[in-house]
N, C-alpha and C positions, 0 to 999 in steps of 0.2 A: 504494500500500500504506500503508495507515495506521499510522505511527511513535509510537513511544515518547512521546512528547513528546506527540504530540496525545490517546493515552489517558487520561495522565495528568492533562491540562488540562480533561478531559470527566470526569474523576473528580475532579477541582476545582469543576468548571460545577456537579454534583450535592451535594454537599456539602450546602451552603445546605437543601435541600428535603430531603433523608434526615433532615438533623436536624432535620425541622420534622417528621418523620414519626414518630419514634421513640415517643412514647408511643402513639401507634395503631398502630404493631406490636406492642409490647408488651399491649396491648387485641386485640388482634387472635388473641393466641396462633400466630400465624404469619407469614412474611414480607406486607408490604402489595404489593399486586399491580400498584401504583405504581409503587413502586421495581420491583420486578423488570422490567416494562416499561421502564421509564428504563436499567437498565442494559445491556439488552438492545440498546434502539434506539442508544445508545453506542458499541457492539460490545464492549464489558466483557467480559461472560461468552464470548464468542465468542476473548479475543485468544491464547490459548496451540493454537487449533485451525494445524492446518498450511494452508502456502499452496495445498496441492492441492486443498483444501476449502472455500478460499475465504477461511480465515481469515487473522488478522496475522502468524503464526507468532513471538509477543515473545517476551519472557524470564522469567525468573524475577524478577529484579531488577523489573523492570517490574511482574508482577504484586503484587512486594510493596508497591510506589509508592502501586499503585491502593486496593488491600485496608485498607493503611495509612488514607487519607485518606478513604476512607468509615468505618471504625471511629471515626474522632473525633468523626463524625456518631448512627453508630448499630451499635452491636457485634452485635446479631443479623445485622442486615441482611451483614455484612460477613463475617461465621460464611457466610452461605448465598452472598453470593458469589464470595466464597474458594473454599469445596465444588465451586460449579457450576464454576469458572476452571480450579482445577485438576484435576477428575476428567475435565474433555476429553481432559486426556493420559492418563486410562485408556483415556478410547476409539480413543487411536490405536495402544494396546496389543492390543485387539482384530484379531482374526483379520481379513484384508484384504476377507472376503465381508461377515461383520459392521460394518466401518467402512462399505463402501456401501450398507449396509442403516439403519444409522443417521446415518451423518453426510450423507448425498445429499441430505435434503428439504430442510434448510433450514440446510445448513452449521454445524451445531454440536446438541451435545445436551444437556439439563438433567438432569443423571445424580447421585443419592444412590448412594452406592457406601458398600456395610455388607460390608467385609474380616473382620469376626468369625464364625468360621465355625459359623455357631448354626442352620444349613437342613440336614435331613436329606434323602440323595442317594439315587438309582437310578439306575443303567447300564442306558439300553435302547437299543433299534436308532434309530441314526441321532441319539442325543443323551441326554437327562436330566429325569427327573421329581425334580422339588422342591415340598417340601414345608415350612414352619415360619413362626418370628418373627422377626426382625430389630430388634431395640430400635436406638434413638439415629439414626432415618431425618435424619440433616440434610438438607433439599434434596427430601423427600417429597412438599410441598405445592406445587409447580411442575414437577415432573419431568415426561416423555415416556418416559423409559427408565428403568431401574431393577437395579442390581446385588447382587446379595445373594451369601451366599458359604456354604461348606459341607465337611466330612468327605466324601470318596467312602470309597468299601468298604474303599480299601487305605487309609484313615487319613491322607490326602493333601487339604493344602486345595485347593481350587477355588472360584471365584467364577465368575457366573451371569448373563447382561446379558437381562431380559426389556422387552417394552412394559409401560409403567404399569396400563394396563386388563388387564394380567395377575396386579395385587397387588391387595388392602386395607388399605388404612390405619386402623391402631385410633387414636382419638384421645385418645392418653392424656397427650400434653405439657404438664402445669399443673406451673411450674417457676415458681421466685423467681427465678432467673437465667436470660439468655439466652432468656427467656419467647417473645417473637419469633421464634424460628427454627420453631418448627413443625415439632420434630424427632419427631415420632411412630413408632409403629412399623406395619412393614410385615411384612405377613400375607401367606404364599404358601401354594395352596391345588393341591396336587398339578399341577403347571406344567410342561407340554414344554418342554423345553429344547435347540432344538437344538446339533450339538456345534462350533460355527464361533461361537455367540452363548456359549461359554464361555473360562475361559481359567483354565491351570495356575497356582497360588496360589505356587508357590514360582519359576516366573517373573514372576510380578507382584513378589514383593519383590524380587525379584533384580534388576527392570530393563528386562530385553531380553528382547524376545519374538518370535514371528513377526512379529506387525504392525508393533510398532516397527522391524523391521528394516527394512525397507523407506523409510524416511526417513533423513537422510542425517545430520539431524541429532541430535544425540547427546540432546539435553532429552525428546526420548520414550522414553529406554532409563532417565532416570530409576530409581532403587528407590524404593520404596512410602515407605518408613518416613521417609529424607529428605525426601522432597518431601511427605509429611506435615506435617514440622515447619514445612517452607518456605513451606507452605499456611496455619498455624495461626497461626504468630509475629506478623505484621504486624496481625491481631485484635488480639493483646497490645498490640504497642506503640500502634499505632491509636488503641486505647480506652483506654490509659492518658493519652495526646494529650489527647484527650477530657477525660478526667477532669479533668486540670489545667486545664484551659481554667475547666471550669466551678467548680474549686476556689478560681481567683486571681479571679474573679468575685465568690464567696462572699464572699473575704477584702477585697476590693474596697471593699463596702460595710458589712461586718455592723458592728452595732453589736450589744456584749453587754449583757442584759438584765440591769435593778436596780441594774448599776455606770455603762451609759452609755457605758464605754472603747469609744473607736474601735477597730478590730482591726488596723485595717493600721498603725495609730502605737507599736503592741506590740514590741519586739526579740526577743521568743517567736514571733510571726508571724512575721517576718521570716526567722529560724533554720526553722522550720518550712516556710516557703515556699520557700526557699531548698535543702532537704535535696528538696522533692518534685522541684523541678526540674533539680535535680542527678540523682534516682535516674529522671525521666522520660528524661533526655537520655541516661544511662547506659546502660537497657535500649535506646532507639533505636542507641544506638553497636553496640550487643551481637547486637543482631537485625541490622543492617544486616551486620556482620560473618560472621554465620552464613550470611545469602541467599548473600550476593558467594564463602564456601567453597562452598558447595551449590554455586554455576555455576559454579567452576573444576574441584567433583571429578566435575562431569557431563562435562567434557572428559576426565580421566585415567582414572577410575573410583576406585571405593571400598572402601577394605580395613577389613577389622573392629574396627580402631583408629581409623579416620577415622566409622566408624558409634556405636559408643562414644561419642566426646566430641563427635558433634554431638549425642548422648542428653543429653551431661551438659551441653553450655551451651543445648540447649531446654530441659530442666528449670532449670536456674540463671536464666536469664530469667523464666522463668513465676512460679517462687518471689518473686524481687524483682521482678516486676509487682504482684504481690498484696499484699508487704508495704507496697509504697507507697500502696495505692491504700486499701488500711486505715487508711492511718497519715492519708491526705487525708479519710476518714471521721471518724475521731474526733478530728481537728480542725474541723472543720464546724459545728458544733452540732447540736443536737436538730432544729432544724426542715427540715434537709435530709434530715430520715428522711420527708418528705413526700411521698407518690407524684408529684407536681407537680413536683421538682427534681429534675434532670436529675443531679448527682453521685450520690445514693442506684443509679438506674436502673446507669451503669457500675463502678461496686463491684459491688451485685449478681452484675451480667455479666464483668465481669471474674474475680470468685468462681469463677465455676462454669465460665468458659472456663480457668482454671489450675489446675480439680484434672481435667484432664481425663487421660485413664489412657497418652495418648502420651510425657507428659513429668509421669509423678509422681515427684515429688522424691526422694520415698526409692529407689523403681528408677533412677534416673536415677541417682545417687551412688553406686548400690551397684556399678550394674555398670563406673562408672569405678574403683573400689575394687578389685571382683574382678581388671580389666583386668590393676591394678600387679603383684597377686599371681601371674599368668600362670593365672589358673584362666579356665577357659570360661563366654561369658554363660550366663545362666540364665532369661531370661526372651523373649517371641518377637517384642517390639516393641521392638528393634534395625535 
């Protein structure tokens, strides 16, 4: 059985070549087909599938290890195989005819899973006709399966798990950030749905479902929203990795124009350098501390206070990713606004990985705010 230790050495081995890729996925407007093969042949995307299926059955920790250390390389790439890593454990949430229907061919599946319930539903005999759009497809342009999600009649989400050759894909992802991921949207065109290939939306956030019962271990009773964060965060710290790297590079060599002054012989650089890699090592402290909660409250379970304030320290993280990686921007200079340097590229992406709507700052403080006051959240991504 393939260990901890060896994923994450094979997500070391890749490193090197994702970030020799990164401007051609961003050129590419979607992941390079490269990388996804490499992660693939790794068993990356495969490690959180269970041992019945053939896979590593890791952890969360692990997967944040892995997601981490390609982020430093390339933040799209690491967006999509984040997505694919952890939406396996939606599929072991899936109903037990469904998992052998999908996970059998070749032990794991490459699943975009769109939880916003934006697909308009019918109840007919023996399953569901779907029908709409799906914006923000992460994971679209490699997929085999395909989750989309919806309102039934009685105003109850449910999400959807079709074959890919049952969507299209509009391609509308021309983005400044995150360019690479190829997150398009997905077009369903009145789609049978049988009722074993769906699954109740308010057991999806909750955790525990049929399928997951059936394993012993507790990481597939996961809730949505957690393991959200726990999916998204090591992007953050990752690509802020990244950034620095390519920041203390900059400050390495630059010399300023017309004066001549070296930059690194400045005590303004220094201070400056000095504050990035304080607030890099800070959000690492911060994110590592939120995964290692996440996998002890997948042992105990999770009360609505422990959901709360893991909202408020992934938003507080996200926040001070962005400020830092700002503050490593306009210390740069001009000529890192070059497509050709690599800092411009993970600002960007970092930009638009931190206003994402999981952990927006102002929800995210408000509803630790309402918590104090004894009022009820208010918002449904909790």
């Amino acid at each position: 059985m393939t260990t901890s230790a060896e994923l994450i050495g094979r997500a070391r081995e890749l490193l090197p070549v994702i970030k020799s890729r990164a401007a051609a996925t961003e050129a590419l407007r979607r992941p390079h087909d490269d990388n996804m093969r490499d992660l693939i042949d790794a068993g990356l995307i495969q490690m959180l599938i269970p041992r019945r299926w053939g896979g590593a059955e890791s952890d969360i920790q692990t997967m944040f290890e892995v997601v981490d250390i390609i982020a430093q390389g390339c933040v799209s790439t690491a967006w999509i195989a984040s997505f694919y890593i952890g939406h396996n454990l939606y599929a072991a949430k899936l109903h037990p005819t469904a998992q052998e229907v999908i996970l059998k061919a070749r032990g794991f599946v490459m699943l975009p899973a769109a939880t916003a319930p934006t697909m308009k539903t019918e109840k007919v005999e023996g399953g569901w006709r779907i029908s709409g759009r799906s914006p923000w497809g992460s994971g679209i342009m490699h997929a085999d399966w395909v989750m989309v999600s919806g309102l039934t009649p009685e105003k109850t989400p449910r999400s959807f798990v079709m074959p890919i050759s049952s969507v299209n894909v509009d391609d509308v992802w021309h983005f400044t950030g995150m360019a690479g991921t190829g997150s398009n949207d997905i077009i369903v065109d009145n789609v049978f749905v049988p009722d074993h290939m769906s699954l109740d939306g308010v057991d999806l956030r909750n955790g525990r479902t049929e399928g997951s019962s059936g394993y012993e271990n507790p990481m597939y009773s996961v809730p949505l929203v957690p393991m959200a964060y726990a999916t998204i965060i090591p992007v953050l710290t990752g690509g802020l990795k990244g950034a620095l790297s390519a920041f203390e590079e900059i400050v390495d060599r630059r010399v300023r124009n017309f004066s001549g002054t070296v930059v690194k012989d400045q005590q303004h650089t220094h201070i400056v350098l000095g504050e990035m890699k304080v607030a890099t090592q800070a959000v690492d402290i911060l994110g590592r501390a939120q995964i290692a909660r996440t996998e002890a409250l997948i042992q105990t379970g999770y009360t609505m206070e422990d959901r709360i304030s893991l909202k408020g320290s992934a938003g507080y993280l996200a926040h001070t990713g962005r400020k830092a990686v700002e503050n490593m921007m306009t210390n740069a200079g001009s000529s890192n606004y070059h497509h050709d340097q690599p800092l411009q590229r993970f600002w960007r992406d970092l930009a638009t990985v931190t206003s994402h709507a999981f952990w927006d700052w102002d929800i995210c403080r408000e509803q630790v705010g309402r918590s104090h006051f004894g009022l009820p959240v208010n918002h449904p991504i909790v």
